[in-house]
C-alpha positions in Angstrom: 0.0 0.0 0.0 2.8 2.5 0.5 6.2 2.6 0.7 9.7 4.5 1.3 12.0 6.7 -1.3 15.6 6.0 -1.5 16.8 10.0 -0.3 18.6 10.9 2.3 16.4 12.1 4.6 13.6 9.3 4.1 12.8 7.4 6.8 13.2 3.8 7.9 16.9 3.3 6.9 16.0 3.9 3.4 18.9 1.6 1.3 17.4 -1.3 3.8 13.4 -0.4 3.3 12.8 0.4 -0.3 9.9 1.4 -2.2 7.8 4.5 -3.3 4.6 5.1 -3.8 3.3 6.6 -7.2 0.3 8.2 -7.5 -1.5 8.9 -11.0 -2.9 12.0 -11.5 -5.5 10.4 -13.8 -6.7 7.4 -11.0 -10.1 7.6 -9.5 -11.2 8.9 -6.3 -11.0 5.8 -4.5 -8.0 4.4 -5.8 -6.2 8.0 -4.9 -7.1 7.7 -1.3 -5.9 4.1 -1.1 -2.7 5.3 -2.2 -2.6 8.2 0.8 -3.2 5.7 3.6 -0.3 4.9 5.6 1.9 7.7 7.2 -1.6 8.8 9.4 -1.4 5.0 10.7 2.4 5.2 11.0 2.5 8.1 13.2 -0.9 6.9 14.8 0.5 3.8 17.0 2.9 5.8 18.8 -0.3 6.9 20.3 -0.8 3.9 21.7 2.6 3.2 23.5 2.4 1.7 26.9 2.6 5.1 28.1 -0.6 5.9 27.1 -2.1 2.7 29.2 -0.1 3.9 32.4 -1.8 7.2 32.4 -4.9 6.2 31.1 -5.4 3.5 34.0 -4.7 5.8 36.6 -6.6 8.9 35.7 -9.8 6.2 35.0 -8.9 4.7 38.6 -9.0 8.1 40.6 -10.7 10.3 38.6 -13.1 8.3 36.6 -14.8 9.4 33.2 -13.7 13.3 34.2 -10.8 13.5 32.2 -12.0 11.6 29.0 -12.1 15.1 27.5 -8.7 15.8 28.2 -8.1 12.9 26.0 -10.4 14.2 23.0 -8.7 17.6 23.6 -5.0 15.9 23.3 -6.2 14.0 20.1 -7.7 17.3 18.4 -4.1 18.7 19.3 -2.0 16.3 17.9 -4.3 16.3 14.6 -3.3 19.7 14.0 0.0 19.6 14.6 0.3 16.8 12.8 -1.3 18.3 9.9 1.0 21.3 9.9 3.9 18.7 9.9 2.2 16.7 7.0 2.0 19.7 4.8 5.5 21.0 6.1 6.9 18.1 4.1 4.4 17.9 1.4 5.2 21.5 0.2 8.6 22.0 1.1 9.8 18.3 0.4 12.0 18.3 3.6 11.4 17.3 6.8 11.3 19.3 9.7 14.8 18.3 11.1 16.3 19.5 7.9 14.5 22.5 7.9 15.9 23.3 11.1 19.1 22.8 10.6 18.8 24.8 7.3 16.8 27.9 9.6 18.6 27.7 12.6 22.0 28.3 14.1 24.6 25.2 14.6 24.3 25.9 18.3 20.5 26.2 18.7 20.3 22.8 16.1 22.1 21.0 18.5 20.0 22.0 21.4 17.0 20.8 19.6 18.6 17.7 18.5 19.2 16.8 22.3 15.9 17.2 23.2 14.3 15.2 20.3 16.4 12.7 21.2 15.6 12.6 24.4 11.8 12.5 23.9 12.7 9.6 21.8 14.2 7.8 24.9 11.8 9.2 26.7 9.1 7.0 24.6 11.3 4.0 24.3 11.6 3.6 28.2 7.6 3.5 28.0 7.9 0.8 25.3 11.0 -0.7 27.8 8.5 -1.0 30.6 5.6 -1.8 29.1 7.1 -4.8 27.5 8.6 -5.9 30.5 5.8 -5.8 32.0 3.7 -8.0 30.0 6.4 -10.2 29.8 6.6 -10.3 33.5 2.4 -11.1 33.2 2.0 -12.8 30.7 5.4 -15.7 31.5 5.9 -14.7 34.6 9.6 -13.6 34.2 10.9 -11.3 36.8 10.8 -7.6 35.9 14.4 -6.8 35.3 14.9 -9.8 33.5 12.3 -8.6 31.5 13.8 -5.3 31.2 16.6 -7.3 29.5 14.9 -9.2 27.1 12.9 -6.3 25.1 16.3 -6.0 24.1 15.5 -8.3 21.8 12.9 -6.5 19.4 16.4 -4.9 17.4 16.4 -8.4 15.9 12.5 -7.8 14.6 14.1 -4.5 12.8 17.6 -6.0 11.6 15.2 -8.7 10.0 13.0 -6.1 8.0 16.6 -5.4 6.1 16.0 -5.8 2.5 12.3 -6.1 3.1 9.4 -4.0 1.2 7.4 -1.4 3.1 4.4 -4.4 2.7 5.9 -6.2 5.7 6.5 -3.0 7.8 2.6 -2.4 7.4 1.5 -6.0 7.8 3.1 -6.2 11.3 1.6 -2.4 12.1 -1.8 -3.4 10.9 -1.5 -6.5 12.9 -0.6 -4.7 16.7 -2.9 -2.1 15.9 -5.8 -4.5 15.3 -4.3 -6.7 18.2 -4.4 -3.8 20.5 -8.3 -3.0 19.7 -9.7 -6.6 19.7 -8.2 -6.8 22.8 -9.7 -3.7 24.4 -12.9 -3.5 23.3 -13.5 -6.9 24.3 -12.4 -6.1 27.9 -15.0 -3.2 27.7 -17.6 -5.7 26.5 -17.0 -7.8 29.6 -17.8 -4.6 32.5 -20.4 -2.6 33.4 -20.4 0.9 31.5 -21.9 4.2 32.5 -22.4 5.3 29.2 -24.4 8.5 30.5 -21.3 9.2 32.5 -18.9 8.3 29.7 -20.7 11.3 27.1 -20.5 13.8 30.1 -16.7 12.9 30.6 -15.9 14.4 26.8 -17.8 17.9 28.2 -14.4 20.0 28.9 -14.8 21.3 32.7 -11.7 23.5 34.4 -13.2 22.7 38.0 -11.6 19.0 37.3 -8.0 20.1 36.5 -8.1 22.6 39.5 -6.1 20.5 41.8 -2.6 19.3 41.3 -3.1 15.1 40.7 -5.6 15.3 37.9 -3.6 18.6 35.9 -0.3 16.1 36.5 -2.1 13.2 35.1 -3.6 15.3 32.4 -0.4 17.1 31.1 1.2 13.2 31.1 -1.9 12.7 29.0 -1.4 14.8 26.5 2.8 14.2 26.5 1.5 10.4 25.6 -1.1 11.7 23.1 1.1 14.1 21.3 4.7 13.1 20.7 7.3 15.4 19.8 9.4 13.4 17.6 6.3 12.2 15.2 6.3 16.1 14.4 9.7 15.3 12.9 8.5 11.7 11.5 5.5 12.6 9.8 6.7 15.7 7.8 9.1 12.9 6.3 7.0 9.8 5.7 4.6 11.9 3.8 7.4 12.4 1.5 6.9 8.7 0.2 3.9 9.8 -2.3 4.9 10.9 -5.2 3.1 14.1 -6.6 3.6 16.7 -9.5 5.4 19.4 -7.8 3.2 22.0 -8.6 0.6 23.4 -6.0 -2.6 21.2 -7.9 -0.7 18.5 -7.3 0.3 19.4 -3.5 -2.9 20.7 -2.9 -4.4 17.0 -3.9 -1.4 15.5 -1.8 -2.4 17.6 1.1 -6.2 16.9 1.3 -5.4 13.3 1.1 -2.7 13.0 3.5 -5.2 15.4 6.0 -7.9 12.5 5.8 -5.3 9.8 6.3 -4.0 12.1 9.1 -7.7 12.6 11.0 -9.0 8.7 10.7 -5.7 7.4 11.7 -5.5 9.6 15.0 -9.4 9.1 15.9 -8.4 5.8 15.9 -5.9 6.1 18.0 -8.2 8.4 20.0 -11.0 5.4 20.4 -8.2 3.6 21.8 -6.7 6.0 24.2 -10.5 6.6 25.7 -11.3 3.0 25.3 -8.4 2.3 28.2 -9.7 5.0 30.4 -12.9 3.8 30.5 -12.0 0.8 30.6 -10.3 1.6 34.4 -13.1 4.2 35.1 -15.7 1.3 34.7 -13.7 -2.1 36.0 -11.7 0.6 39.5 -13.2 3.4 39.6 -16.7 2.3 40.1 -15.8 -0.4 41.9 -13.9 1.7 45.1 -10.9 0.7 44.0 -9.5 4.5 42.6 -5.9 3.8 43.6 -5.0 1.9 40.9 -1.8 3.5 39.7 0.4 0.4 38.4 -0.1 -1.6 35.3 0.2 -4.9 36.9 -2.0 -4.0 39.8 -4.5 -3.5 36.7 -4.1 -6.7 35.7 -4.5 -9.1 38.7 -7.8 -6.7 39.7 -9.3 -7.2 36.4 -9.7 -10.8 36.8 -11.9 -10.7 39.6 -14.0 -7.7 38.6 -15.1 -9.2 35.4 -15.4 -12.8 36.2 -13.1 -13.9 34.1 -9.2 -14.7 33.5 -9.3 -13.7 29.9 -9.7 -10.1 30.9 -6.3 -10.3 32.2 -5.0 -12.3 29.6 -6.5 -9.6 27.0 -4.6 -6.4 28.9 -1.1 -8.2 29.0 -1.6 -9.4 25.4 -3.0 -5.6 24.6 0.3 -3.9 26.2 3.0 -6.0 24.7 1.5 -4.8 21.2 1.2 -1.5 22.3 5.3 -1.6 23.7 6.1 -3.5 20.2 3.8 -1.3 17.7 5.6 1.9 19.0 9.0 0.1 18.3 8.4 1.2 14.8 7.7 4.8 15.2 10.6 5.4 17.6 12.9 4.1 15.2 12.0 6.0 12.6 12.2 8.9 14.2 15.3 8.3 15.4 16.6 7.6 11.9 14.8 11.1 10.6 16.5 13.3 13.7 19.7 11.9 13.2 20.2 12.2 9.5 17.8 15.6 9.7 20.0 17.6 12.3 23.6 16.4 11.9 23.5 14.7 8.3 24.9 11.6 10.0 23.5 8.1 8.4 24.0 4.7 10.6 22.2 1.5 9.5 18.8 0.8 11.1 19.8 -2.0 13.9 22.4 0.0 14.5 20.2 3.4 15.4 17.7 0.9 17.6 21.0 -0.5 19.5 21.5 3.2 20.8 17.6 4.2 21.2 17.0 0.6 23.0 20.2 0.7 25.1 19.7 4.7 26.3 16.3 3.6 27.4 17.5 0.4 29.2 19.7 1.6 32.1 17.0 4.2 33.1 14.9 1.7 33.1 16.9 -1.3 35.3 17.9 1.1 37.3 13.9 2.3 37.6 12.9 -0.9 38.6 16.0 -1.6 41.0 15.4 1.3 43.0 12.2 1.5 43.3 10.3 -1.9 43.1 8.2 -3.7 40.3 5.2 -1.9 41.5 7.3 1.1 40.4 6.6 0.6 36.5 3.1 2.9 36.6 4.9 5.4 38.2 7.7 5.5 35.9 5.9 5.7 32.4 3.9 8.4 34.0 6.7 10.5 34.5 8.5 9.2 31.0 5.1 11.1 29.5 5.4 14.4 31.3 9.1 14.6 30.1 7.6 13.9 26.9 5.1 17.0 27.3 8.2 19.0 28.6 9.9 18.6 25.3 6.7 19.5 23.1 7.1 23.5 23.0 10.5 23.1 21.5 9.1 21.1 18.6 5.8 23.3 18.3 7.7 26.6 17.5 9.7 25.7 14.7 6.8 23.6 13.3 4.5 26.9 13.6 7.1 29.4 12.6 8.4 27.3 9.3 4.9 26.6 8.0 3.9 30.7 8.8 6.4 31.8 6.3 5.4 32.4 2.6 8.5 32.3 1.5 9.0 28.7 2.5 5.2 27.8 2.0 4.2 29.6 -1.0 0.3 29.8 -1.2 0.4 26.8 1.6 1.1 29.2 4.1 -1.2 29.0 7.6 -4.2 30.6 7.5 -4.6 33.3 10.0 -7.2 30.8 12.3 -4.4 28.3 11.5 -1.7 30.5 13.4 -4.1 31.3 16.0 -5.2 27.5 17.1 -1.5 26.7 16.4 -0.2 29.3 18.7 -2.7 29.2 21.5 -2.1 25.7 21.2 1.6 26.3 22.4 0.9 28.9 24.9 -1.4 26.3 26.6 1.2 23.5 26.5 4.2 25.3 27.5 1.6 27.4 30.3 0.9 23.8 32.0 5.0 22.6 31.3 5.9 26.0 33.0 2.6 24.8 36.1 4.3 21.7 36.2 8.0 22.7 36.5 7.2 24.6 39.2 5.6 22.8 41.6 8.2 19.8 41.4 10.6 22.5 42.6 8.6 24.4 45.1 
C-alpha cells in the first residue's frame, strides 16, 4: 500500500526499506485515497505506547470518566500539529529536522537535536517497561529480567533489512488490530456508565483545578502528542509521489489530512477506550488507587469474572510496547540524518535508542520496586510533554512563512489555534515545573 524513497532524509533506513509510492494524476477517487493511507497509521500507533495505558489506567482509577475530554482535547491537538507537519513536508519536500538545521543556528540545532532525542528515549523507556511488564504477566519472568529481554525487538528491525514497506505495514496493521480486539473486548465484559462516559468528553476547568488530575492530564497529553512524530511525519509523507506544482500538493495535502484525521481518531477510540476501561472495572468499583499496570491486571480478573480479561490487557500492552518500536525508530533515523547529516544502519540506530532507554529503566525498577513501573511511564510522559514546545515553535514558525510555504502558508485561524495551542502547552509545562521544585 505505501512505501519509502531512497533520499537521504527518508525514513526507515531507506537503502534497507525500499519502495515509493506513485500516485497517477488520472486514478479515481477511491484508488487515490488508497494510495494516501499509511503515514496517518504510521504516526498513529505511537499513540498507543504503553505510556498511554499507564496514564490512562490511573486517571480512569482516581478520577473516573472526568478526564475523558482531556483525552479528546489531546487527540484534536496532535491532529493539527500533525497536519502542519504533514503539509511542512508535502510543500517543502524536507522534513522538519532538515528545515531546522537549514533555519537555525549550529548551536540552537544541536540544542534541539538533544531534546528530540531525548523525547525519543523518553518513549522508548515507555515501550522498555511496558514490554517488561507483559512479559513479567503474561510468563511470569521477573521484571528486570524482563527489562533485558525487550532488548531483543532490534532483531524484529535487523530482519526487515531488504524487506518492502508491505511487511512494515503487515506487522503495524496486525498490533494495531491486536491492541483494539483486545480492548474493546475487555470493555464488553464490564459494566459501563455510558451516561457518565458522554458527560466525561464535556471539557470542565473545575476538574484540572487540583494538582493530581492537571499532572495526570499534562502526562496525557505528553502520551497523546509526541514530539518526535512532528519530525517523523513531515518525512513519511514524502513517500507519495506528486507533481510538484501546487494542484498536485494541494491533492497530496487533502489526502494525506484524511489519512491524518481517521488514523489519529483511531488512536483516540483507543486511548479513551483504556480510560474507560479503568473508570468502569476501578473506579466504580472503590478501588480508585490503581496506579500500576500490573495492579491493573491481577484486579481485572476478579471484577469481570473472568481470566481472559487479564490475559486480553497483557496481550493488549505488549502490542502496544512492540507497535511503538516502529515509530521510535524511525524517528530516530529522521533526527539523526535531519540535524547532523549523519546516516548509521537501522539495527544500528535501535541498539542506541533501546540501550539509552535500558539503564533508566533497570535502574527504575531496581530502586524502586516492580510496582514502580506505573509510576515510571507516567513520569516518562510528562518529560515527553516537557519537550513539546521546542518542537511546536519551529513547526509553527516554518509553515507561517510564505517564502518557504508559497500559497500553503497557515491561515490566520491556522496560526491562532496553532499558537494558542503552544501557549497552553508550554503554560501547564511552565505549572508543572514549578511545583516539582517548590
Amino acid at each position: 500500500m505505501f512505501g519509502l524513497p531512497t533520499t537521504a532524509t527518508a525514513p526507515f533506513c531507506p537503502s534497507e526499506v525500499a519502495g515509493t509510492v506513485f500516485v497517477p494524476t488520472n486514478a479515481p477517487f477511491w484508488k487515490k485515497a488508497m494510495r494516501f493511507v499509511g503515514p496517518g497509521l504510521l504516526i498513529s500507533i505511537g499513540y498507543m505506547d504503553p505510556g498511554n495505558w499507564a496514564t490512562a489506567v490511573q486517571a480512569g482509577s482516581q478520577f473516573g470518566y472526568q478526564l475523558l475530554f482531556v483525552a479528546l482535547l489531546s487527540s484534536l491537538a496532535a491532529i493539527v500539529l500533525q497536519c502542519l507537519s504533514m503539509r511542512l513536508g508535502i510543500v517543502t519536500g524536507k522534513d522538519l529536522a532538515v528545515l531546522s538545521r537549514e533555519n537555525y543556528s549550529p548551536r540552537m540545532n544541536k540544542f534541539m537535536w538533544v531534546l528530540a532525542e531525548l523525547s525519543i528515549i523518553a518513549c522508548d523507556l515507555a515501550e522498555v517497561l511496558g514490554c517488561a511488564l507483559a512479559f513479567k504477566l503474561l510468563l511470569g519472568v521477573p521484571l528486570p529480567y524482563g527489562v533485558l529481554l525487550t532488548a531483543l525487538d532490534t532483531v524484529l528491525v535487523l530482519g526487515l533489512k531488504g524487506k518492502g514497506f508491505r511487511q512494515v505495514e503487515a506487522i503495524i496493521l496486525a498490533l494495531v488490530v491486536t491492541i483494539g480486539v483486545c480492548l474493546f473486548t475487555q470493555l464488553a465484559l464490564v459494566s459501563n456508565d455510558w451516561g457518565a462516559i458522554a458527560a466525561g468528553f464535556v471539557p470542565s476547568l473545575s476538574t484540572l483545578s487540583s494538582r493530581e488530575p492537571l499532572y495526570l492530564a499534562i502526562g496525557i497529553l505528553g502520551a497523546t502528542v509526541m514530539p518526535h512524530n512532528l519530525y517523523l511525519h513531515s518525512s513519511v509523507v514524502q513517500t507519495r509521489v506528486v507533481e510538484r506544482n501546487d494542484a498536485g500538493k494541494g491533492e497530496a495535502i487533502w489526502f494525506s489530512r484524511l489519512d491524518t484525521i481517521f488514523s489519529l481518531l483511531i488512536a483516540l477510540l483507543i486511548n479513551a477506550a483504556i480510560l474507560i476501561l479503568a473508570a468502569s472495572a476501578f473506579h466504580r468499583t472503590g478501588n480508585t488507587s490503581v496506579t500500576d499496570l500490573d495492579d491493573a491486571y491481577h484486579l481485572l480478573d476478579p471484577v469481570t469474572g473472568t481470566a481472559m480479561a487479564g490475559i486480553l490487557f497483557g496481550i493488549g500492552l505488549f502490542a502496544a510496547g512492540q507497535s511503538s518500536t516502529f515509530t521510535g525508530t524511525i524517528a530516530g533515523q529522521v533526527i539523526m540524518e535531519g540535524f547532523l547529516k549523519l546516516k548509521i544502519p537501522c539495527y544500528q540506530r535501535r541498539l542506541i535508542t533501546r540501550g539509552l532507554a535500558l539503564a533508566p529503566a533497570l535502574i527504575g525498577v531496581l530502586t524502586l520496586g516492580e510496582h514502580s513501573v506505573g509510576r515510571l511511564l507516567v513520569m516518562s510522559q510528562v518529560v515527553l510533554s516537557l519537550q513539546l514546545p521546542f518542537a511546536m515553535y519551529p513547526l509553527i514558525r516554518l509553515t507561517g512563512r510564505r517564502d518557504l510555504m508559497g500559497n500553503f502558508v497557515n491561515s490566520r485561524l491556522t496560526s491562532t489555534i496553532a499558537w494558542i495551542l503552544f501557549a497552553v502547552i508550554s503554560s501547564a509545562n511552565i505549572w508543572l515545573v514549578l511545583q516539582v521544585f517548590s
